[in-house]
C-alpha positions in Angstrom: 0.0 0.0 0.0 2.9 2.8 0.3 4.3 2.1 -2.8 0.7 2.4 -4.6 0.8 6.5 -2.0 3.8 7.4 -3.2 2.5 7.3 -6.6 -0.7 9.2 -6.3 1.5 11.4 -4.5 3.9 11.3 -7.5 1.0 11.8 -9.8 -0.6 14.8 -7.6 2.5 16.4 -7.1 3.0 16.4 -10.7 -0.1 17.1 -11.8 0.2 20.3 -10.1 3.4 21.5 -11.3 1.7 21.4 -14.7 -1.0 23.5 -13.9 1.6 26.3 -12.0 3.3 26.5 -15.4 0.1 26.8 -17.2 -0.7 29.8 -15.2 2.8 30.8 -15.3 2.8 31.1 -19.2 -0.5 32.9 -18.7 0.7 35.5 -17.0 3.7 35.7 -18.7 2.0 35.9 -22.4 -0.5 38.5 -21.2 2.9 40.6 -19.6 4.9 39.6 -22.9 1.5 40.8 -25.1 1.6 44.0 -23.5 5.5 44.5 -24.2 5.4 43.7 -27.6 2.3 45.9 -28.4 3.8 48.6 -26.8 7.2 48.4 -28.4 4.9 47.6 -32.3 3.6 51.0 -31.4 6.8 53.1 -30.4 8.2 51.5 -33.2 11.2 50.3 -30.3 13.0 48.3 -32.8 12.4 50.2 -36.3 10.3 48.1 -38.0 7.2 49.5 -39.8 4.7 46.6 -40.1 2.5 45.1 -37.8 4.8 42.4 -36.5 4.1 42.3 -32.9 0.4 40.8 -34.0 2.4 37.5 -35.3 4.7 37.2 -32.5 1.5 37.4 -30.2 -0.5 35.3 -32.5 2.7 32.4 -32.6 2.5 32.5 -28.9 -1.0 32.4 -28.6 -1.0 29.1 -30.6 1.9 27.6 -28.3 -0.1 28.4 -25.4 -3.0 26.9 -26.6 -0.9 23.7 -27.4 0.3 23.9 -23.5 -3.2 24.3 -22.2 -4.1 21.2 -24.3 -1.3 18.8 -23.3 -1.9 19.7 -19.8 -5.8 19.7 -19.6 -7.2 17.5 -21.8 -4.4 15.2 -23.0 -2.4 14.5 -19.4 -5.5 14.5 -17.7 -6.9 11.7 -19.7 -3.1 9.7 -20.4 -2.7 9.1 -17.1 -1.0 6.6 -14.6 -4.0 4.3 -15.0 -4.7 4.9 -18.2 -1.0 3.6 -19.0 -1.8 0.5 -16.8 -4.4 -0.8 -18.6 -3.2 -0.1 -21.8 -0.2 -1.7 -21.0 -2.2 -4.7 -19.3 -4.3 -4.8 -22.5 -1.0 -5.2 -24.5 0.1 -7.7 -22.3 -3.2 -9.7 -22.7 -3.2 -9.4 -26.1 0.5 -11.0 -26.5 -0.2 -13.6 -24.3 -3.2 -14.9 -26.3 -1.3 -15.0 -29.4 1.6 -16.8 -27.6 -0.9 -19.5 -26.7 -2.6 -19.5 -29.8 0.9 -20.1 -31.5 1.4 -23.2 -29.0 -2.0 -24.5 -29.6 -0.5 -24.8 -33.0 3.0 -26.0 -32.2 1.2 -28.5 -30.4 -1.4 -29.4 -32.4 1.0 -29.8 -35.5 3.6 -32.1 -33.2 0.7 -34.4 -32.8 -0.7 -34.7 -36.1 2.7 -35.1 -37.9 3.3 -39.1 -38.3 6.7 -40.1 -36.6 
């Protein structure tokens, strides 16, 4: 039973690292958003066009991607999730295994000696 608490500690401490950084990169997008709209509109670094909107727009789309590996993907793929998958897997090899010795065995017997 400890081994099996460490790991939904494991798993919760985890778990809640992921969602710090999520907020993290919130906060720093909105901060960073503000910085480069400012500096598109002082025109800090000489350049003419709108560039700040794809910078903000890249980011935007990585965010997303974060919010979406840590949400929906890792909240879904989880511990257990890998467990039965992997049990599944393990089920399925197993059946073939005896299927193939069904046939070993079954081809041992028929075959005159």
């Amino acid at each position: 039973m400890e081994k099996e608490q460490y790991e939904q500690y494991e798993y919760a401490r985890k778990r809640l690292n992921q969602k710090k950084s999520i907020y993290f990169h919130f906060v720093l997008f909105l901060l960073g958003s503000v910085f480069l709209s400012l500096a598109n509109y002082f025109k800090v670094f000489g350049f003419d066009s709108n560039w700040s909107l794809w910078v903000i727009t890249t980011w935007i789309f990585l965010f997303i991607l974060h919010f979406t590996k840590v949400f929906i993907t890792d909240r879904f793929m989880n511990k257990n999730w890998e467990r039965e998958q992997i049990d599944r897997l393990v089920t399925q090899q197993q059946r073939k295994m005896d299927q193939l010795q069904t046939q070993i065995e079954e081809e041992s017997s028929t075959k005159p000696q």
